[in-house]
N, C-alpha and C positions, 0 to 999 in steps of 0.2 A: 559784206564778207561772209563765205557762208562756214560753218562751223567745225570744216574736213581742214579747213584751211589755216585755222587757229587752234585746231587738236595738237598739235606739240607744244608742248612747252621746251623751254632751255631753262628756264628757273620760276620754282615752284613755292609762292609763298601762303603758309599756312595760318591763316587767322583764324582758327577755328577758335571759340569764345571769346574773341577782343572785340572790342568796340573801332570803332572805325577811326579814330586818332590814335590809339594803340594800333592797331593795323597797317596807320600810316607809315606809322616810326616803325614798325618792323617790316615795311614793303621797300620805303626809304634805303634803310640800312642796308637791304637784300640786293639791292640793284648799284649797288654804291661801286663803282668801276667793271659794272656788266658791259659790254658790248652794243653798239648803237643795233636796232634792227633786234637784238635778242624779243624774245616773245614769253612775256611773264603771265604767267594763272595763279590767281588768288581767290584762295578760301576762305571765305566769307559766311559765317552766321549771323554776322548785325544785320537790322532791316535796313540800314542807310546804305549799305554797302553799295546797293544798285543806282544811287544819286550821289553817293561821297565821289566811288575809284571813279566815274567820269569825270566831274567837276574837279577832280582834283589833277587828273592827266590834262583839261583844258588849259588847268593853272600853269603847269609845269611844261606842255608841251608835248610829252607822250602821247600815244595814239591807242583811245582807247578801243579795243574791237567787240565788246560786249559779253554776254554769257557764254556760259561752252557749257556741254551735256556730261554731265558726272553721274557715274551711277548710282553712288550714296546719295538717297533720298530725303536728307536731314540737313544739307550742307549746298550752299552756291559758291560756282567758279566763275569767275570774270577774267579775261583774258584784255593783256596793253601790249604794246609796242614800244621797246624804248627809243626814243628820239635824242638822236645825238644834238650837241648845243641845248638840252633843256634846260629850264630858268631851274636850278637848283634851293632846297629847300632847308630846315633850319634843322637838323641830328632829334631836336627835342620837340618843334612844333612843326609837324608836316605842311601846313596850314598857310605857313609865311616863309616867303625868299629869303633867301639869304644874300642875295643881291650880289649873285655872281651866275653865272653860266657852267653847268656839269661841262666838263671833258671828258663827252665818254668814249671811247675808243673805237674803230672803225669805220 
């Protein structure tokens, strides 16, 4: 996917100084009755960010579409796909299921 095509976002989550468990629980929370298909960018300073947001949209099912070009040069954006029916995750550990299925809408 080339990066004209994942320049919008619909919701914008900013992790600027969390670590990438703190990042989850607030990307988690951010997408919490978003729209199947919405198209999420997340900002990211941890150095795992670029192996956590994949692994972690593998988990869940989301689709992750990789970097996007930001012009602050201090700071990386990752762009996902939300995926309706994703295997939903725990409010407090992004990490672990919850052993239910999101209903996210559309």
């Amino acid at each position: 996917m080339n990066s004209s095509s994942i320049a919008t976002a619909d919701i914008t989550v900013d992790g600027t100084g969390l670590l990438c468990v703190t990042l989850l629980m607030k990307l988690r929370a951010r997408i919490d009755g978003a729209e199947s298909g919405s198209v999420v960018h997340v900002i990211a300073t941890d150095p795992a960010a670029p192996l956590d947001l994949p692994a972690w949209c593998h988990m869940t099912g989301h689709t992750y579409l990789g970097p996007v070009p930001d012009p602050a040069p201090d700071r990386d954006v990752y762009a996902l796909r939300l995926t309706g029916g994703a295997l939903a995750t725990r409010p407090d550990a992004p990490w672990h299921p919850d052993g239910r299925r999101d209903e996210v809408p559309g």
